[in-house]
BAGU-775051 format. One record per residue (C-alpha): residue number from 1; residue in three letters; x, y, z. Coordinates in steps of 0.05 Angstrom, whole numbers, plus 5000, padded with zeros to 4 digits. Example, Ala and Ser with C-alpha at 12.3 -4.5 7.8 and 13.67 -1.06 7.14 Angstrom:
{k 1; r Ala; c1 5246; c2 4910; c3 5156}
{k 2; r Ser; c1 5273; c2 4979; c3 5143}
***
This chain:
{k 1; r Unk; c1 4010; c2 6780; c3 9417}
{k 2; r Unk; c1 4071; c2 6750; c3 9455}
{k 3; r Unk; c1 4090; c2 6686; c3 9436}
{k 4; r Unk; c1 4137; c2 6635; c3 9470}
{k 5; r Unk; c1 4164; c2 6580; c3 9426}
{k 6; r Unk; c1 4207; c2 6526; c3 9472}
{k 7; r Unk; c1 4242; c2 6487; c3 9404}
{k 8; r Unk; c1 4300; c2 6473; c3 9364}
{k 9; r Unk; c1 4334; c2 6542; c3 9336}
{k 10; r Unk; c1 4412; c2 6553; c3 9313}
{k 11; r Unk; c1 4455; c2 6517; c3 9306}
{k 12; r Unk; c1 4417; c2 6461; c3 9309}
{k 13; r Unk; c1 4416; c2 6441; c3 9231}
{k 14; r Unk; c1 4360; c2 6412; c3 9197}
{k 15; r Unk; c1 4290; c2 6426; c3 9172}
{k 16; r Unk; c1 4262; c2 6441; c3 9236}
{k 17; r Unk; c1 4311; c2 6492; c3 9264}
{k 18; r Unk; c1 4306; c2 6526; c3 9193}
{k 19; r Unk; c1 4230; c2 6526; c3 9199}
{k 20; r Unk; c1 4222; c2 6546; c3 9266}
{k 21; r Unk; c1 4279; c2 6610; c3 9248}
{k 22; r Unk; c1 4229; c2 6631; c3 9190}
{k 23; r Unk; c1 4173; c2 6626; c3 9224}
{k 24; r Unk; c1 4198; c2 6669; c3 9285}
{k 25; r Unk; c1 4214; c2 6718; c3 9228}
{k 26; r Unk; c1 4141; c2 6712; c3 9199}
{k 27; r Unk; c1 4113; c2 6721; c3 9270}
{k 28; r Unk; c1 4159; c2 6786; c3 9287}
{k 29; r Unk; c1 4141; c2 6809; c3 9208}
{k 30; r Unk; c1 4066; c2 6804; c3 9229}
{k 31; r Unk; c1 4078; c2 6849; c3 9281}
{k 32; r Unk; c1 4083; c2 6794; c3 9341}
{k 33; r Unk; c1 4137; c2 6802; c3 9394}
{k 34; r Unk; c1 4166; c2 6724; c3 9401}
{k 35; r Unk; c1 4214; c2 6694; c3 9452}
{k 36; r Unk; c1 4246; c2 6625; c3 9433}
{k 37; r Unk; c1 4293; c2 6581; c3 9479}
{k 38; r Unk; c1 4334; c2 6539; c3 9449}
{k 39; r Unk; c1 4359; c2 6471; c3 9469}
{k 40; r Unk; c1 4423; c2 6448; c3 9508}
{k 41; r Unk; c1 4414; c2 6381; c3 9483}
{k 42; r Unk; c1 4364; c2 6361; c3 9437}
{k 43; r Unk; c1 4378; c2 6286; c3 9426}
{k 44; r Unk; c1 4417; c2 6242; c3 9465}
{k 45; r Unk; c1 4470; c2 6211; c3 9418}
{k 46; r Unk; c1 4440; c2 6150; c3 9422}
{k 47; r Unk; c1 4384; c2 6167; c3 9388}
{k 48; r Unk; c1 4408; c2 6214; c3 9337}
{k 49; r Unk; c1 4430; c2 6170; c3 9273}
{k 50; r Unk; c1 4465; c2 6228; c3 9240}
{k 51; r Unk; c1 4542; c2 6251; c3 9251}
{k 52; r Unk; c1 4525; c2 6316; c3 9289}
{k 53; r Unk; c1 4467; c2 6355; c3 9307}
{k 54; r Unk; c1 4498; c2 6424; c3 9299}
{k 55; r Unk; c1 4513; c2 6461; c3 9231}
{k 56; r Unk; c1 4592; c2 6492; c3 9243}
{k 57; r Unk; c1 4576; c2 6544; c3 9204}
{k 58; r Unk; c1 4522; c2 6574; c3 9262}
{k 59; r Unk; c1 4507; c2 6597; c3 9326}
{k 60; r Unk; c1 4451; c2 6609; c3 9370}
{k 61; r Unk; c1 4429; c2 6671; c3 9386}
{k 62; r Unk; c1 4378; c2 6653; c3 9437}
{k 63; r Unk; c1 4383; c2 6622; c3 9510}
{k 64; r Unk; c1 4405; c2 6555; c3 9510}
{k 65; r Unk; c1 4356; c2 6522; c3 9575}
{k 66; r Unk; c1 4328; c2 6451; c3 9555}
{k 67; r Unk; c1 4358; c2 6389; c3 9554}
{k 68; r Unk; c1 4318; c2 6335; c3 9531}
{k 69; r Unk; c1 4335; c2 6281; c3 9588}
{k 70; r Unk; c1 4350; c2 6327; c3 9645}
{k 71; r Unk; c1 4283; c2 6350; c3 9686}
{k 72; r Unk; c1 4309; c2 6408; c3 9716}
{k 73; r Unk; c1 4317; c2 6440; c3 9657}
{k 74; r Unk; c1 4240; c2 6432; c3 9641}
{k 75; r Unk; c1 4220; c2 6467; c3 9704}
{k 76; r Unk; c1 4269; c2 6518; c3 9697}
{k 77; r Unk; c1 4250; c2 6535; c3 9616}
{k 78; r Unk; c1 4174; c2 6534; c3 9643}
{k 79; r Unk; c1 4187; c2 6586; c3 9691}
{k 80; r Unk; c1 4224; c2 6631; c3 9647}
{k 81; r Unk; c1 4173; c2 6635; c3 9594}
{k 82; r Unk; c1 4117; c2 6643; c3 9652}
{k 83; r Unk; c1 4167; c2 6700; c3 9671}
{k 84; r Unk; c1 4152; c2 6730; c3 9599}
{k 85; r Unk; c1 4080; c2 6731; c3 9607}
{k 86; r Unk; c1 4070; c2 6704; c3 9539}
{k 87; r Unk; c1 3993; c2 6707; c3 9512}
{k 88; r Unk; c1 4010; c2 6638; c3 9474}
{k 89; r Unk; c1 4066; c2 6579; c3 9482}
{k 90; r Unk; c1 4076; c2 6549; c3 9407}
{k 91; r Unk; c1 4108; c2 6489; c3 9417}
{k 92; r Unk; c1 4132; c2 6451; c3 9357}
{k 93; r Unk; c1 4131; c2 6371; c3 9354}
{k 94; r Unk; c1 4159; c2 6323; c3 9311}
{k 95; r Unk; c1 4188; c2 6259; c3 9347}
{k 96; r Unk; c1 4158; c2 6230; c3 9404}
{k 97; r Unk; c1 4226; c2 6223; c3 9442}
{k 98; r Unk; c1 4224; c2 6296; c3 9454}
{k 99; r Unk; c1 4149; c2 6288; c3 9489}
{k 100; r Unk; c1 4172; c2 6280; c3 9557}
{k 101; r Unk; c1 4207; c2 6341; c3 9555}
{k 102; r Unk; c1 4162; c2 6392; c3 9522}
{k 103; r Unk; c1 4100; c2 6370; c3 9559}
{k 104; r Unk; c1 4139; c2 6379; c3 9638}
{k 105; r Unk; c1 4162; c2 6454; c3 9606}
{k 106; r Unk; c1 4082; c2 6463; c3 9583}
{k 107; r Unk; c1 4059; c2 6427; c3 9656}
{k 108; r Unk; c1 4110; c2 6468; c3 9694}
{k 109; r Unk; c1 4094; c2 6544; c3 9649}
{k 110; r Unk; c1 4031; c2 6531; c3 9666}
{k 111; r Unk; c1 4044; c2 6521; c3 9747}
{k 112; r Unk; c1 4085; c2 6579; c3 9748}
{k 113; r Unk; c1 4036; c2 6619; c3 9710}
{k 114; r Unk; c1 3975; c2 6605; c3 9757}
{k 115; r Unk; c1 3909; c2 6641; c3 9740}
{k 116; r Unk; c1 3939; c2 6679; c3 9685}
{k 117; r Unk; c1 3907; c2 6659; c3 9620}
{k 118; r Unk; c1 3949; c2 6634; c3 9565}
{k 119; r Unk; c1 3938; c2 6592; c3 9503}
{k 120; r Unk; c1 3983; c2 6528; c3 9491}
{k 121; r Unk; c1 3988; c2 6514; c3 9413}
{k 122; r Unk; c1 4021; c2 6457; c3 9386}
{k 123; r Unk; c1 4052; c2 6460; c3 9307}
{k 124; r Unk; c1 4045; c2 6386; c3 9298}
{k 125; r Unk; c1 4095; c2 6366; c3 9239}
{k 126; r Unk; c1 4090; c2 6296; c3 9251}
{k 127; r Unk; c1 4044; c2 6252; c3 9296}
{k 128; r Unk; c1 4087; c2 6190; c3 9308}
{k 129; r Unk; c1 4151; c2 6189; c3 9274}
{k 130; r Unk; c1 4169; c2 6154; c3 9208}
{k 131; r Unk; c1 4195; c2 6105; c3 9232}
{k 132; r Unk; c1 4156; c2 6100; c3 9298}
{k 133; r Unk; c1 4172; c2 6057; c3 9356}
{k 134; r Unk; c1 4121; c2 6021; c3 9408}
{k 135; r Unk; c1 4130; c2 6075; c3 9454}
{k 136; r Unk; c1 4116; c2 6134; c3 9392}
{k 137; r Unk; c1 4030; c2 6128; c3 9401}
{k 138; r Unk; c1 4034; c2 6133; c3 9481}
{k 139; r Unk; c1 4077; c2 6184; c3 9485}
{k 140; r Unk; c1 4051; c2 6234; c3 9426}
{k 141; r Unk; c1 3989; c2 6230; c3 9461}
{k 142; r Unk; c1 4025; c2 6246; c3 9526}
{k 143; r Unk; c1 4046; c2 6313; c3 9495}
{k 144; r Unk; c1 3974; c2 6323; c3 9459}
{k 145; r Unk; c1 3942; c2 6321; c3 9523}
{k 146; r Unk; c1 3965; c2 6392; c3 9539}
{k 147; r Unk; c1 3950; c2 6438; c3 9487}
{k 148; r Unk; c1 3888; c2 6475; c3 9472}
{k 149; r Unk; c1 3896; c2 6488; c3 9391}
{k 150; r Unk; c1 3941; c2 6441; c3 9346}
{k 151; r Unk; c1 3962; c2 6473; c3 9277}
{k 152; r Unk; c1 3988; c2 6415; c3 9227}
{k 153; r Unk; c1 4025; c2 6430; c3 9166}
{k 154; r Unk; c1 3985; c2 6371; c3 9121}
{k 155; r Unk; c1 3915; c2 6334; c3 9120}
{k 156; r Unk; c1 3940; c2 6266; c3 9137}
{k 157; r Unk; c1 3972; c2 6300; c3 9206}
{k 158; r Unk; c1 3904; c2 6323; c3 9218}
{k 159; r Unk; c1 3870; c2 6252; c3 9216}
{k 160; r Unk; c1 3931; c2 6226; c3 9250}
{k 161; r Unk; c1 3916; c2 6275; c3 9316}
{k 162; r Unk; c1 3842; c2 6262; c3 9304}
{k 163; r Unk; c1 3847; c2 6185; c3 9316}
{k 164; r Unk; c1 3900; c2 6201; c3 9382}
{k 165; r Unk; c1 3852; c2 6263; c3 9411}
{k 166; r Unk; c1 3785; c2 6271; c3 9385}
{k 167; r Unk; c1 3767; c2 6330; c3 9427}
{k 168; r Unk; c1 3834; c2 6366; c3 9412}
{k 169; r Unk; c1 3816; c2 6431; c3 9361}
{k 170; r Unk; c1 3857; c2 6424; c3 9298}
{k 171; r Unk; c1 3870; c2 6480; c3 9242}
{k 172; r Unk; c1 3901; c2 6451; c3 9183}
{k 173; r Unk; c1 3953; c2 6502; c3 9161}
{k 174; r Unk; c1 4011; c2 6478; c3 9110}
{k 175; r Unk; c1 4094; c2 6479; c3 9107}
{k 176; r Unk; c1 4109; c2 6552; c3 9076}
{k 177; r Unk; c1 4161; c2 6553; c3 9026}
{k 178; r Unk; c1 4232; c2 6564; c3 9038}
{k 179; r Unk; c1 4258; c2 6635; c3 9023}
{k 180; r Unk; c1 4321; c2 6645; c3 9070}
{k 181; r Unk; c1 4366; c2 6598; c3 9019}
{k 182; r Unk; c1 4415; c2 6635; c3 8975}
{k 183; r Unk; c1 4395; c2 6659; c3 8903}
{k 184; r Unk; c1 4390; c2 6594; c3 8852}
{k 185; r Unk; c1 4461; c2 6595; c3 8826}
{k 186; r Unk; c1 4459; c2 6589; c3 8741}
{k 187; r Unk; c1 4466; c2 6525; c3 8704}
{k 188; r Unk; c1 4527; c2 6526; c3 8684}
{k 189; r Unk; c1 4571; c2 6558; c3 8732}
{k 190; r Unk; c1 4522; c2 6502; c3 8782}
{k 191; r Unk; c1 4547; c2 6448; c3 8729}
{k 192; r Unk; c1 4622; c2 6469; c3 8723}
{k 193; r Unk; c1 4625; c2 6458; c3 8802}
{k 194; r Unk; c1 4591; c2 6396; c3 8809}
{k 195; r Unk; c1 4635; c2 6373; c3 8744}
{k 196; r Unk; c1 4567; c2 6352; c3 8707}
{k 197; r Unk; c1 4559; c2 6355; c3 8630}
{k 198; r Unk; c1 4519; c2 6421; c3 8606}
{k 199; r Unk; c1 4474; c2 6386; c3 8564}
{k 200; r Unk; c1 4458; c2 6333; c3 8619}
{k 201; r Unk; c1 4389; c2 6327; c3 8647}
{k 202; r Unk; c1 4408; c2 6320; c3 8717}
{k 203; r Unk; c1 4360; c2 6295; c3 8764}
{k 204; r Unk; c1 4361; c2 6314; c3 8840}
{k 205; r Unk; c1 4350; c2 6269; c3 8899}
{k 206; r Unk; c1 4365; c2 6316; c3 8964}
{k 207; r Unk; c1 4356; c2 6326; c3 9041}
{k 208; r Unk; c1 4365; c2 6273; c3 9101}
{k 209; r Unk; c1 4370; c2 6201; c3 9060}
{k 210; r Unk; c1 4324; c2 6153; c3 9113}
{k 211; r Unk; c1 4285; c2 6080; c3 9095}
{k 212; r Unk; c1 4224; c2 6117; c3 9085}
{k 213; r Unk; c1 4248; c2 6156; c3 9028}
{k 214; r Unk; c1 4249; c2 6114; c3 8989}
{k 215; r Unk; c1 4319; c2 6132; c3 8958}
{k 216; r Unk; c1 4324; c2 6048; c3 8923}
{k 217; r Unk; c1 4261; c2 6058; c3 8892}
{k 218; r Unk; c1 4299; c2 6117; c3 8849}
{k 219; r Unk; c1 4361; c2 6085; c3 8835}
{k 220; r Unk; c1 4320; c2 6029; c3 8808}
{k 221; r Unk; c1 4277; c2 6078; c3 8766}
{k 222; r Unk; c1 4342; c2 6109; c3 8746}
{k 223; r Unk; c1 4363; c2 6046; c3 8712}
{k 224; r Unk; c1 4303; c2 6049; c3 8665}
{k 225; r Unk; c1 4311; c2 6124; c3 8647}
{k 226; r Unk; c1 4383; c2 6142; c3 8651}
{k 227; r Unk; c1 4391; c2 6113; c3 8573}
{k 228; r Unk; c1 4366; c2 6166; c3 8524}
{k 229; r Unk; c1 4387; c2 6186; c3 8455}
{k 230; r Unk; c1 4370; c2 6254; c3 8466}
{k 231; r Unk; c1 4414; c2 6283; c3 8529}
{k 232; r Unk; c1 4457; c2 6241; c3 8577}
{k 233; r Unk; c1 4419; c2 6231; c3 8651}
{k 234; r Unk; c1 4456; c2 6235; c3 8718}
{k 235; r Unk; c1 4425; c2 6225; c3 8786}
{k 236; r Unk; c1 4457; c2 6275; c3 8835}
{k 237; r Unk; c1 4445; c2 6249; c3 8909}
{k 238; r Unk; c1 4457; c2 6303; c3 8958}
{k 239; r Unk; c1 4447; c2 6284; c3 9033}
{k 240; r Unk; c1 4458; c2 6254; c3 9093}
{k 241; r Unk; c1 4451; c2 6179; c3 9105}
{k 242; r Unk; c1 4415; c2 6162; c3 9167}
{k 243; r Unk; c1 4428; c2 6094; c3 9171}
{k 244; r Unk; c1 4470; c2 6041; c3 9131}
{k 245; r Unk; c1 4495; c2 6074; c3 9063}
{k 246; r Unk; c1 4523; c2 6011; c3 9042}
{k 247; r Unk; c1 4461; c2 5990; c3 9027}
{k 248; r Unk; c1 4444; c2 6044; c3 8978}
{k 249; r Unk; c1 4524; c2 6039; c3 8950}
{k 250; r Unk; c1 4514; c2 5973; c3 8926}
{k 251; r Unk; c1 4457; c2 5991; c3 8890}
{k 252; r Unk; c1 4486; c2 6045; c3 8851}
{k 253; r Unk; c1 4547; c2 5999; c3 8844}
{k 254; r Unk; c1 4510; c2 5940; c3 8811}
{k 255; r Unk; c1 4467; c2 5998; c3 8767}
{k 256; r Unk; c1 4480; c2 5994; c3 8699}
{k 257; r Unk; c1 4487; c2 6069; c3 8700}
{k 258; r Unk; c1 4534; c2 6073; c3 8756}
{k 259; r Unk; c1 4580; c2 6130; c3 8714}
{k 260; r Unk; c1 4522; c2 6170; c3 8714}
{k 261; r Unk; c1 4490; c2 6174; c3 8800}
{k 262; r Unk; c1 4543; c2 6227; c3 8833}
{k 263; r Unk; c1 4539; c2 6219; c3 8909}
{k 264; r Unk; c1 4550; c2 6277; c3 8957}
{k 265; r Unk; c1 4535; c2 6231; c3 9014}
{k 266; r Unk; c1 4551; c2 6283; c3 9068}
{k 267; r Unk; c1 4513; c2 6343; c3 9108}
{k 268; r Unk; c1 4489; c2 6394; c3 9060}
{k 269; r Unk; c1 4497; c2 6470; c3 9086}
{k 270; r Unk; c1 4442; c2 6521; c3 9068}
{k 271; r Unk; c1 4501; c2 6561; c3 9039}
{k 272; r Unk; c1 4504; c2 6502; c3 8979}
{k 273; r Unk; c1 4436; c2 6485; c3 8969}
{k 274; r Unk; c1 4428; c2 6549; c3 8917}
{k 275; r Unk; c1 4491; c2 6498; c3 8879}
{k 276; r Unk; c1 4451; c2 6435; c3 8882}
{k 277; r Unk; c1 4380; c2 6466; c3 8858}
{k 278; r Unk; c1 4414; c2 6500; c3 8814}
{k 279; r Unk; c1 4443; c2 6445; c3 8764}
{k 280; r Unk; c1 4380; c2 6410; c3 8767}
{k 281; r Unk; c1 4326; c2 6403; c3 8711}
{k 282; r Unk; c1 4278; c2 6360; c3 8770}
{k 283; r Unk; c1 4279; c2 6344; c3 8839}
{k 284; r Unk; c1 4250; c2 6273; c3 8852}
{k 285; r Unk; c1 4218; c2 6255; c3 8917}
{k 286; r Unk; c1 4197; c2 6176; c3 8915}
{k 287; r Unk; c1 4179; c2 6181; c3 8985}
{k 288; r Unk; c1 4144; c2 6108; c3 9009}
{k 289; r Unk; c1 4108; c2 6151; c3 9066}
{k 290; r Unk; c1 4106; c2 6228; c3 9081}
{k 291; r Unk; c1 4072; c2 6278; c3 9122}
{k 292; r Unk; c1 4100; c2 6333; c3 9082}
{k 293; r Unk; c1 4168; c2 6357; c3 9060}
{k 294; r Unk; c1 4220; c2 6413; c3 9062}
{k 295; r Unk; c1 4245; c2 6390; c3 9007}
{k 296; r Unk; c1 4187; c2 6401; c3 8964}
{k 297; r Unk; c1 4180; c2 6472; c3 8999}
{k 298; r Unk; c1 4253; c2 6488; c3 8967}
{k 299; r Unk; c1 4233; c2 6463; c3 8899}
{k 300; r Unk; c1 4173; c2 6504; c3 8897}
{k 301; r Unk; c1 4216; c2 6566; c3 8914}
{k 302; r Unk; c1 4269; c2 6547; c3 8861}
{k 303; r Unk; c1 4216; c2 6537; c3 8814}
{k 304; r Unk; c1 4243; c2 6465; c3 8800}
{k 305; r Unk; c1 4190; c2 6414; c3 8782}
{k 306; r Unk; c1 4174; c2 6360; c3 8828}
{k 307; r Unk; c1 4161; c2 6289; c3 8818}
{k 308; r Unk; c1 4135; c2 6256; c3 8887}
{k 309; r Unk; c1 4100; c2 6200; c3 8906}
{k 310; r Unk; c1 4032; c2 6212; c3 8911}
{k 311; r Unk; c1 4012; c2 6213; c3 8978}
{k 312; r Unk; c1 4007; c2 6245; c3 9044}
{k 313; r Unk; c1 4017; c2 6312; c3 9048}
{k 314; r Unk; c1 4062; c2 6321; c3 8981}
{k 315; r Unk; c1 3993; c2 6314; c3 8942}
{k 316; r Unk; c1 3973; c2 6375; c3 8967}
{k 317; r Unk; c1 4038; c2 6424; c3 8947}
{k 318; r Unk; c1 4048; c2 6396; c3 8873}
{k 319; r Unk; c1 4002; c2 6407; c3 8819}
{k 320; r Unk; c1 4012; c2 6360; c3 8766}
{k 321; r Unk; c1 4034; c2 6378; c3 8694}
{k 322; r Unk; c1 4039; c2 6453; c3 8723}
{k 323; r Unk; c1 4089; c2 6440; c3 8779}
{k 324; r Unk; c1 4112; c2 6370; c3 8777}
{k 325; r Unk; c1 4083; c2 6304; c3 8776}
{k 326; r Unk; c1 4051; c2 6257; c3 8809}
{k 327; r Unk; c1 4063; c2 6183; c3 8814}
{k 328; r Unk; c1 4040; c2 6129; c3 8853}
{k 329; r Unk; c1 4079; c2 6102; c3 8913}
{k 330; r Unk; c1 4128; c2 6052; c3 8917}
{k 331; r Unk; c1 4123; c2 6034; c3 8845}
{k 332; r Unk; c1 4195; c2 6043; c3 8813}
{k 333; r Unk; c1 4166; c2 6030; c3 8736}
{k 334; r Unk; c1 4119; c2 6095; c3 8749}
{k 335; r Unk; c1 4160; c2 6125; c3 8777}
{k 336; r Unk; c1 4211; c2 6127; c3 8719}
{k 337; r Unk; c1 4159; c2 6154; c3 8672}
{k 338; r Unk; c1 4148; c2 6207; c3 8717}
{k 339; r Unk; c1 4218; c2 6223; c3 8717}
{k 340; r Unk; c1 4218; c2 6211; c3 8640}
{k 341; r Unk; c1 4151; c2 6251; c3 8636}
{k 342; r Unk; c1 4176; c2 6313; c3 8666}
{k 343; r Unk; c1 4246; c2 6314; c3 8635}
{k 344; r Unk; c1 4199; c2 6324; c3 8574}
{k 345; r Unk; c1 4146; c2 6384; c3 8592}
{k 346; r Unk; c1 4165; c2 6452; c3 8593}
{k 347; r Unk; c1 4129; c2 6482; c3 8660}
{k 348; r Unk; c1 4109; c2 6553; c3 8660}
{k 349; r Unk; c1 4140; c2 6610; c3 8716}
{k 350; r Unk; c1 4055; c2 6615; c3 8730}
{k 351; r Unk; c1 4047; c2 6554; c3 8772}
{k 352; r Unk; c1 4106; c2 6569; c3 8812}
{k 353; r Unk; c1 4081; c2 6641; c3 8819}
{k 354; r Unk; c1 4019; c2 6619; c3 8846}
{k 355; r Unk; c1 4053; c2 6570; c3 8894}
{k 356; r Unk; c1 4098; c2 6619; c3 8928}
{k 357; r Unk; c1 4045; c2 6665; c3 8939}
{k 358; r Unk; c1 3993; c2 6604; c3 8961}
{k 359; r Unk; c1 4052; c2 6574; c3 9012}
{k 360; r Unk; c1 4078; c2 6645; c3 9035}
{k 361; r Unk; c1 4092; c2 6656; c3 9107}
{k 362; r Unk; c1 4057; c2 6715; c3 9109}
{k 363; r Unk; c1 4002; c2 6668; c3 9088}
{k 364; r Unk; c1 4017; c2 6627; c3 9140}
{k 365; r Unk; c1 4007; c2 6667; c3 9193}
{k 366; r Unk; c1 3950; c2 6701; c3 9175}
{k 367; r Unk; c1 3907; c2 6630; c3 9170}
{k 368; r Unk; c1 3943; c2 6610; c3 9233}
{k 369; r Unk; c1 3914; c2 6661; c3 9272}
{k 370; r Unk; c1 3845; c2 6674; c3 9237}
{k 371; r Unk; c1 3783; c2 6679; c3 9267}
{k 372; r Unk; c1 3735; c2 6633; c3 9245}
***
């Protein structure tokens, strides 16, 4: 089959651009032939909260043609993948500010294209962003309009797209774990560079730090864990602030166990995340909404245990007292015994076994394009 994607590649940094990279991979693997163009401009600055949108350390390989507020450029991308005579457009969608422009290049592919059949596929990560504006529900829909199939990555996308477009097919898929990260670098050389004690439990809190993660509800859960007569406890917080990290600093400031929460505060490079995974004994997600996470996808493929808030789509990746735990949302108290809980259970290499193999790409794929 050939495939257009129209999305966010290298080196663009972030989950998306990763996930989109692996899945061309998995697509090309499973014998597709895939065509991607990239974006000039994916956010205006004024609506990107982070410091930059490209990782230094990258570049793009692929035609750079769309720019998110300039029309012309959706015309122009439409015609060049109705030039390619693709059999299916997969068009990935997370943020509803980036509607306007991927429906005009599905609108305009499908003008130039004229009778020629072809099947318009959206990979739905989120329906309405986390922290959705007025204009998120008119404008998701906007782009749902268009498409023919919609793969989502989680359950609660699915009900999400089911309220917006009834009629709109839907095949549940899930986020395939993360492979394309460097090897899991060993305690103690992981330790020695992050100058953490050896026989620390060291508990991980990493990716883009946003409201809806929930990142206070852990340094207040820290405070009732970190004291322990067994092994010292640090929090290691490795990310990113989108937003106002005072906020968050005064919080770790006023914590009684403020000699214990290192802060890498700060864009994380794939190249490191082998370091961070690596001095960890669990990964904590006490997210106060999600969809799913990449995070969790890394974790799983480190084999580090995972305690998440239980909800949304993070329910469905952790399996509790095998992989991680469970806890309920936006409760700090349970949320420290699910920190304290897994500091204290020796998880089996099984679970995580199963998991990679469950949440492969190859997997992936191959329910992505089954025949039912």
């Amino acid at each position: 089959m050939r495939i257009a994607i129209p999305s966010t590649f290298p080196s663009f940094r972030g989950g998306i651009s990763q996930f989109n990279e692996a899945l061309k991979s998995a697509l090309e693997e499973a014998g597709h032939e895939v065509h991607v163009w990239n974006w000039k401009r994916q956010y205006p600055g004024a609506l990107f909260p982070g410091k930059d949108q490209h990782d230094p350390n990258l570049s793009s390989p692929y035609p750079r043609t769309l720019d998110s507020i300039v029309p012309r450029t959706w015309k122009s991308t439409g015609e060049m993948i109705a030039a390619f005579s693709p059999d299916a457009v997969l068009v990935p969608f997370w943020h509803a500010a980036l509607a306007p422009a991927l429906a005009k290049v599905i609108d305009h592919t499908m003008h130039a294209l004229g009778d020629q059949s072809v099947e318009i596929i959206g990979l739905i990560h989120n329906a309405g962003s986390h922290d959705a504006a007025w204009w998120d529900q008119g404008l998701t829909k906007f782009f749902l309009q268009r498409l023919d199939l919609c793969w989502t990555l989680s359950e609660e996308v699915t009900e999400r797209i089911s309220e917006l477009c009834p009629e709109l097919p839907i095949r549940t898929l899930f986020h395939p774990l993360y492979d394309h990260f460097p090897r899991l670098e060993d305690v103690l050389s992981a330790r020695t560079k992050l100058h953490l004690p050896q026989n620390a439990q060291i508990i991980l809190f990493f990716g883009l730090i946003r409201p809806y993660k929930g990142l206070e509800l852990l340094l207040e859960a820290f405070d009732k864990v970190a004291s322990t007569e067994i092994k010292p406890r640090y929090l290691v917080i490795a990310g990113e602030c989108y937003g106002d990290w005072t906020t968050y600093q005064k919080l770790i400031d006023a914590s009684s166990a403020a000699d214990r929460i290192q802060t890498h505060e700060r864009f994380i490079s794939d190249r490191e995340v082998g370091l961070f995974f690596g001095a960890s004994d669990v990964v904590v997600l006490p997210y106060r909404r999600a969809s799913q996470s990449g995070v969790t996808a890394v974790a799983l493929h480190y084999g580090k245990p995972i305690v998440a808030s239980n909800l949304g789509g993070l329910a469905e990746y952790i399996k509790t007292g095998h992989t991680g735990e469970l806890v309920p949302a936006n409760d700090a108290k349970a949320l420290a015994l699910g920190i304290d809980k897994s500091l204290n259970t020796a998880y089996g290499e099984e679970a995580f076994h199963a998991a990679r193999e469950r949440f492969s790409w190859s997997a992936f794929v191959k329910r992505a394009f089954a025949t039912e």
